[in-house]
N, C-alpha and C positions, 0 to 999 in steps of 0.2 A: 571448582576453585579457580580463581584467577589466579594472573604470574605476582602480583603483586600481595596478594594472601598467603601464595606457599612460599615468598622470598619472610615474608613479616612471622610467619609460621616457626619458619628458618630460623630467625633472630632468635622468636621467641623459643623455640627450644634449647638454641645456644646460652642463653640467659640462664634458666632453667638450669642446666648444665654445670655451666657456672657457678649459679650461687649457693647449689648443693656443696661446689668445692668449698667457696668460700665457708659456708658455715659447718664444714669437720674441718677447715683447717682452724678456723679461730678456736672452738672447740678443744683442738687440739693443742695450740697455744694457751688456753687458760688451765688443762689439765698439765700440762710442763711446766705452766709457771708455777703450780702448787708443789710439785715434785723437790724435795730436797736436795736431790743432784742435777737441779737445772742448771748448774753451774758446771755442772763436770760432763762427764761423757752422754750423758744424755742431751743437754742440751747442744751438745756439739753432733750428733746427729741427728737431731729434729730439724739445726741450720743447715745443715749439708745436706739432708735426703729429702726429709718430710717438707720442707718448705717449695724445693724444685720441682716436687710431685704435684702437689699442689698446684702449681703456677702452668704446670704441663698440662695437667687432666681442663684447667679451665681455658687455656688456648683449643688444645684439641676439640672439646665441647662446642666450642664456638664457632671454631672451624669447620667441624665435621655436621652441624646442623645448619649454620650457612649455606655449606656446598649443596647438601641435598635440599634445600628451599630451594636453590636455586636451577637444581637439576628440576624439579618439580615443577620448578617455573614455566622451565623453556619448553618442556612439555606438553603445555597447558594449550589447548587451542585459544585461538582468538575470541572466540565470542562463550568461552567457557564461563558456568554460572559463578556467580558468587556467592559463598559461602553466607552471605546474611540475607540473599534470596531463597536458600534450600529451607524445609522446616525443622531438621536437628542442626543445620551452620546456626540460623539464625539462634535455635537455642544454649549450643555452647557458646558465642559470644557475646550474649547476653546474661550467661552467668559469669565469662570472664571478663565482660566491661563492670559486672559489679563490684568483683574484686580488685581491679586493676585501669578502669576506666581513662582517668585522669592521664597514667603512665602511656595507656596503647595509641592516644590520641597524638601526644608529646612526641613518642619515638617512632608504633608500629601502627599509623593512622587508617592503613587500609582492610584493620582491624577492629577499628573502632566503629559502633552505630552510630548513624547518624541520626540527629533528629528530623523526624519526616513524618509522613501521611503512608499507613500502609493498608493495601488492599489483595488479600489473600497474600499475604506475605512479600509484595515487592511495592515497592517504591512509588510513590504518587508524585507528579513533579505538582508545587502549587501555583499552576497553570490552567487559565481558565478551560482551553479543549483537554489538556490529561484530567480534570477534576471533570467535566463533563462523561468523556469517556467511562470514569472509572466510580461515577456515580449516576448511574441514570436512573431520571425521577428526584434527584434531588432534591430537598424540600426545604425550607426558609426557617427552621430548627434545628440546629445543629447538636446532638451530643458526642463529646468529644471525652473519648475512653485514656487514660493515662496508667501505664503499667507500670508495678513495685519494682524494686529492685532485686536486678537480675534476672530480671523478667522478660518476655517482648511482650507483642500483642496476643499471641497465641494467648497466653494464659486465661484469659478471657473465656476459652473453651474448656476448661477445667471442671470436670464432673459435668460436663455438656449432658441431658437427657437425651436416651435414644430415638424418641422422635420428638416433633415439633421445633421449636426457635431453640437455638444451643444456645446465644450468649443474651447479656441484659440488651445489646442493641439488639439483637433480634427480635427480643420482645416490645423491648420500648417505639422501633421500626411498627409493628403491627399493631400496639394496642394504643400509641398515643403519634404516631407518623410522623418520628424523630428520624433524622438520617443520621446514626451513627460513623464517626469518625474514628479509625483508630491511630492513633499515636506510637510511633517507638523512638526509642530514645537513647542516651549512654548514662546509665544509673549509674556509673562511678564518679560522673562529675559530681560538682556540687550543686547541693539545691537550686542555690540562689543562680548557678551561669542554666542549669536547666528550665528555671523557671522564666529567664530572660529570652532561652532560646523557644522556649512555648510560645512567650508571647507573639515574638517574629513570625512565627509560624501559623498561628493564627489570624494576623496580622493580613498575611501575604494568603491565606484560604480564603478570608472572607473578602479580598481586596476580588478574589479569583472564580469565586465562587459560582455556579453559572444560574442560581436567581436568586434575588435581595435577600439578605439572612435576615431575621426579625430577631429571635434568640438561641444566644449559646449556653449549653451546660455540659460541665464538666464534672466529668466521673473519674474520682482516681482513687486506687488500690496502692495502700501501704503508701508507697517511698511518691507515689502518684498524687499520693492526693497533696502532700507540702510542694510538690512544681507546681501543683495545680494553685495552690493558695501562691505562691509566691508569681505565677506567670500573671494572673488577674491584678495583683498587688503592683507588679512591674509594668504592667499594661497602664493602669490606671496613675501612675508617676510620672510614664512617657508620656502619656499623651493618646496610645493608638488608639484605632476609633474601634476596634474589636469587642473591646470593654464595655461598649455604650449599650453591646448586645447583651451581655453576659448576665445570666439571671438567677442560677443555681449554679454549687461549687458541692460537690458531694466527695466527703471523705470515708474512707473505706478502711476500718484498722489501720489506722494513718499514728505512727509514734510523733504525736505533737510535743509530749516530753521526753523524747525519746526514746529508744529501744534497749531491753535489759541485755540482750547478746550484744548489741552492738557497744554496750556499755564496760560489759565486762572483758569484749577485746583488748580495748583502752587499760582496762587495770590490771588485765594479763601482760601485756607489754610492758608497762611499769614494773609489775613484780619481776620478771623474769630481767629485765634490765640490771636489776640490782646485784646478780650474780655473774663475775666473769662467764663459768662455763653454759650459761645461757643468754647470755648477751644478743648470741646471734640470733636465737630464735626471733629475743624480742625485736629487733631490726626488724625482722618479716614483718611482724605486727604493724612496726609502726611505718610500712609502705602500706600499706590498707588504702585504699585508694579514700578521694574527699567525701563521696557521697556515701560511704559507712561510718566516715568519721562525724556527717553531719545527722546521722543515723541515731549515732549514740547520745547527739546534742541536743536533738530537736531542729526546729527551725529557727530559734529565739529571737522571733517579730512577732509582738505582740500586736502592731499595725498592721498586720499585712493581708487588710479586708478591705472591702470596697461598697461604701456606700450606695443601697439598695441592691444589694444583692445577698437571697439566701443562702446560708452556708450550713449544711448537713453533713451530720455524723455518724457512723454505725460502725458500733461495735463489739466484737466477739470474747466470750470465754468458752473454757473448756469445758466448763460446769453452768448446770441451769441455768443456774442463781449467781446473776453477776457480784453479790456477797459474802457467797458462796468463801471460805479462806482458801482452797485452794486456787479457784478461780483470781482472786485477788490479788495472789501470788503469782502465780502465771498467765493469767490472761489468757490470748489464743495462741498463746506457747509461744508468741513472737513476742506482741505487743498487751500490755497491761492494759484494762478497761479505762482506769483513768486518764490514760496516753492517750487514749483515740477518741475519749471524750473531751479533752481540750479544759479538764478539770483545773481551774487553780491558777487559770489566766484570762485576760481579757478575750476570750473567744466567743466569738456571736454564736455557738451554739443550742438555739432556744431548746427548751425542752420539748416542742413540739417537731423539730428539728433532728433530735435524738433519736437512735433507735438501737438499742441490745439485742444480741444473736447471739439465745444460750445453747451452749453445749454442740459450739462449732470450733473449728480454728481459724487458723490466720488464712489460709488460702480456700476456706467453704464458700468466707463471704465473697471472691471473685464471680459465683453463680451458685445461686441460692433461690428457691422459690419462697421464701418468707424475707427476706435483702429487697428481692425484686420487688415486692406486693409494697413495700414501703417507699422502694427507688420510686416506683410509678405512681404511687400516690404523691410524692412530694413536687413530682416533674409535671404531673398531668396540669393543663392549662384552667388557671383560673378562672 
C-alpha cells in the first residue's frame, strides 16, 4: 500500500465514522420531534447532551482515522505496492469504485481506478516500447475486453476451467489469433465520461501499437458492454481514427433498459425519503455513485451505433427457456432478457447477432464454453 492510499484509506474511514454519526443523530432528532414532550425536558436534554455527542463522536472519528492513515503512511516504504496492483487491492476497489466511484475520484483520487490497459494486473503505459514489452507477437486484431461493474479485469477468469485457455482471450488468442486486450476502468463514473475515456484510450493504443492494427472488437460484460457502445459512439462523433478499425461491439447481459436492482435502489430511496426517521437512510441511497444511477437508466441513446459495424448480443436466464415466467421475471438475477437484448428500441441487434444462455446467470456468461462457441463464430474472419 502506498502513503498516499493509507492517508485516503484514512479519510475514508473517518467519513465512515462520521456518517454513522450523522445518521443516529438525525434518526434521533426525527424520533424527538414525534415525542410529545419535545418541548419539555426531553427536548432540552437531547440539546444539551445528545446533540454535543454527536458532534464529538464525528470529530473524533475523523480525527482518529486520519492520524492512523497517516501513521500508516509514513510507514510505507517508498516503492511499496499499490493497492490496485495487488489481486484482492485491486478487487476491493473495484467494488468500492462501483459504489462510490464518482466521489473517490473528486475527493480520495488515489483510490480511484484508472482507465488503462492491464496485463496480469499492473498498468500498461500506452506507449509504443511498454505496449511492445507487455505484448509480444502482437497481432494487427485487437480484442479489447471491458469489465461490468465493480468489477476489474480479473473477472474474466471466473469459473476459468482447470486446464487449457482460462478466459475468452485465451481462446479467441488460439483459435482465431486475436491479441486480447484488457481494460480496467472506474465503473462508478458515468457511462457516457467512461465511454469517452475508452475512446482516448484506444485512441492512444492503436496510435502505439507496435504493428498496424486492421481490426478492433470489443467484448463488454454487463456495465462494459454500454462503455463499449458509447466509446465506439464517442469515437465515431470525434472523429478518432480508432473507429475506422472497429468491426464487432459484443454485449454481454448488458441492462440496455436498464437493471431491475439498480432500479429499485432509486425507489428505495424515494420511499424511505418520505419518512423523517428514515430520511437518513435514504441520503445513503441517494449518494449511489453515477454509474449505478446510469444502471438503473440504461444508456438512453438510441444513436449510439456506428455505421458498418456488427453489434452482438447475449443473453442469460435462470431458466432454460428464456419464456420460461420466472426467467422473464428475473432474468440472470441481474439483468432481464429483454434488457440485454436491446428489445423495444432501435438497436442493430440482428437476429443472427442474438444469442440466449439458458439456465446461466449474470456472471456464467463472463466464461462459458457455449458464450464462447458463439463469441468465436461471430468474430471468426469472413
Amino acid at each position: 500500500m502506498r502513503a498516499d492510499e493509507a492517508r485516503a484509506l484514512g479519510a475514508l474511514a473517518g467519513a465512515a465514522v462520521a456518517g454513522t454519526a450523522d445518521i443516529v443523530a438525525d434518526v434521533h432528532e426525527a424520533v424527538v420531534a414525534r415525542t410529545p414532550a419535545r418541548g419539555g425536558p426531553v427536548g432540552a436534554v437531547h440539546g444539551a447532551i445528545a446533540r454535543p455527542v454527536y458532534a464529538t463522536v464525528r470529530g473524533l472519528g475523523r480525527a482518529l482515522a486520519g492520524a492512523a492513515g497517516a501513521g500508516v503512511g509514513r510507514s510505507r516504504p517508498a516503492a511499496a505496492e499499490a493497492l490496485a496492483d495487488s489481486g484482492r487491492g485491486a478487487l476491493a476497489l473495484g467494488a468500492l469504485a462501483g459504489l462510490k466511484g464518482d466521489r473517490l475520484e473528486r475527493e480520495l483520487a488515489a483510490l480511484a481506478p484508472a482507465m488503462g490497459v492491464r496485463v496480469a494486473g499492473r498498468a500498461v503505459a500506452p506507449e509504443r516500447a511498454a505496449l511492445a514489452a507487455a505484448f509480444p507477437g502482437a497481432g494487427p486484431r485487437l480484442a479489447v475486453f471491458v469489465h461490468g461493474w465493480c468489477e476489474t479485469e480479473a473477472a474474466w477468469r471466473l469459473f476459468a476451467p482447470p486446464e487449457g485457455p482460462a478466459t475468452y482471450g485465451d481462446r479467441l488468442r488460439t483459435d482465431l489469433g486475436l491479441t486480447p486486450v484488457y481494460v480496467r476502468y472506474n465503473s462508478g463514473l458515468a457511462v457516457r465520461e467512461n465511454g469517452r475515456r475508452l475512446a482516448d484510450l484506444l485512441e492512444a493504443v492503436l496510435a502505439a501499437w507496435p504493428t498496424r492494427v486492421e481490426q478492433v472488437l470489443v467484448i463488454g460484460h454487463s456495465m462494459g458492454g454500454l462503455v463499449a457502445l458509447e466509446a465506439g459512439h464517442d469515437a465515431d462523433r470525434r472523429g478518432l481514427r480508432w473507429v475506422g478499425a472497429l468491426r464487432h461491439v459484443v454485449c454481454l447481459a448488458s441492462p440496455h433498459h436498464g437493471a431491475p436492482l439498480a432500479k429499485g435502489v432509486h425507489a428505495a430511496a424515494a420511499a424511505l425519503a418520505l419518512v423523517p426517521e428514515t430520511r437518513a437512510f435514504a441520503r445513503i441511497l441517494d449518494e449511489r455513485s453515477a454509474g449505478l444511477c446510469d444502471l438503473g437508466r440504461g444508456p438512453g441513446n438510441d444513436a449510439a451505433f456506428v455505421p458498418g459495424v456488427t453489434y452482438c448480443a447475449v443473453t442469460a436466464t435462470v431458466t432454460r427457456d428464456a419464456a420460461h415466467p420466472l426467467g422473464r421475471i428475473v432474468g440472470d438475477l441481474l439483468v432481464r432478457e429483454a434488457s440485454a437484448s436491446g428489445r423495444g428500441r432501435r438497436m442493430p441487434f440482428a437476429a443472427e447477432h442474438g444469442h440466449h444462455a439458458g439456465g446461466r446467470n449474470h456472471l456464467h456468461v463472463l466464461n462459458d464454453p457455449e458464450v464462447y462457441r458463439r463469441l468465436r463464430a461471430w468474430l471468426a474472419p469472413a
